[in-house]
N, C-alpha and C positions, 0 to 999 in steps of 0.2 A: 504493500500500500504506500512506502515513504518511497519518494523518487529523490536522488539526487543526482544532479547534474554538477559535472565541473567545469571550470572556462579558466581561461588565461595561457594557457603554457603556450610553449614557443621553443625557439632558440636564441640565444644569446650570447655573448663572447666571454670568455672568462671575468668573473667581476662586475656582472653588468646583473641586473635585477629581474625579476618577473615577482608578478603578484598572479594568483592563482585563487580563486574561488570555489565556492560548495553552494550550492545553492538548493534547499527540502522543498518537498513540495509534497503532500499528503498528510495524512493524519498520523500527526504525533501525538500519542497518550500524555509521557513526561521526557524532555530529552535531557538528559543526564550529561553525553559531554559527544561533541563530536574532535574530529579528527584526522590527519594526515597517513598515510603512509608511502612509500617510493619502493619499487623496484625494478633495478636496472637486469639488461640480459645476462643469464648466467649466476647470479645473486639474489640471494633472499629475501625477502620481504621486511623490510624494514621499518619500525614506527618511528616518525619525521618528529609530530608536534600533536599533542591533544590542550584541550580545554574541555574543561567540564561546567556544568551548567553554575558554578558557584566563581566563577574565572579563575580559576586553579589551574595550571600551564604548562606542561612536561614536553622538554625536547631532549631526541636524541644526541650524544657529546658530539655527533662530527658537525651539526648545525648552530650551536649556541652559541650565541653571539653575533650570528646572521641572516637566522629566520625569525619573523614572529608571527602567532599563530593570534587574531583575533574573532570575535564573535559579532551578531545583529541577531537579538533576541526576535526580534520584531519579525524582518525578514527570514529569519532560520537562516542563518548564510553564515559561514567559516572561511576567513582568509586568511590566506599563508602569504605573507611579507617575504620576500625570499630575495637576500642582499649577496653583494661579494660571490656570485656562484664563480664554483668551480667547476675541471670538466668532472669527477667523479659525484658530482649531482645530478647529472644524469640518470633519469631515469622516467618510468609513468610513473606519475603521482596519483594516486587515489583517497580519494574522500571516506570516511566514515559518519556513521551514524548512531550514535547508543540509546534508544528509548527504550527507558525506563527507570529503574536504578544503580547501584556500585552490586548490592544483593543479585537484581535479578532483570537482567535488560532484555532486548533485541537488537542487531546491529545487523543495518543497513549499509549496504556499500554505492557507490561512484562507479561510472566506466572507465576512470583514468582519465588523463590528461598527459599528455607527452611533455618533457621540461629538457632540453638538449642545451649541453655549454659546451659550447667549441669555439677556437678561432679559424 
């Protein structure tokens, strides 16, 4: 029933920025906390950046200090600030979705979004 869609990605030269969005659409019960994840070919699925429904913030060490992960209660929408990339940020980016709570949720995913850094 919850749709999210993602927009933004791209390519970019080492260093250079993309902002990258989530955007819900359906019936949310209670959303708990959405979220990032990346995986590039050949590598495993990686978790990028969460926020939880109280603005509580968890990023993975290879991004901190150059992504920021924020919220739009209003709209349901998650953005990822994504600064300084490099080429090993490559990858699809996908969205999550957790409704319900930390006990007992549902999570909803993104079709990805491609994020390429290269010169």
């Amino acid at each position: 029933q919850v749709r999210l869609v993602e927009s933004g990605g791209g390519l970019v030269h080492p260093g250079g920025s993309l902002r990258v969005s989530c955007e819900a659409s359906g019936t949310i019960v209670s959303l708990y906390a959405m979220g990032w994840y990346r995986q590039a070919p050949g590598n495993q699925r990686e978790l990028v950046a969460t926020i939880t429904s109280s603005g509580k913030t968890n990023y993975a060490d290879s991004v901190k200090g150059r992504f920021t992960i924020s919220r739009d209660a209003v709209k349901k929408t998650a953005v990822l600030q994504m600064n300084n990339l490099k080429p090993e940020d490559t990858a699809v980016y996908s969205c999550y979705l957790d409704d319900g709570s930390s006990d007992l949720y549902r999570r909803y995913w993104g079709q990805g979004t491609q994020v390429s850094v290269s010169s």
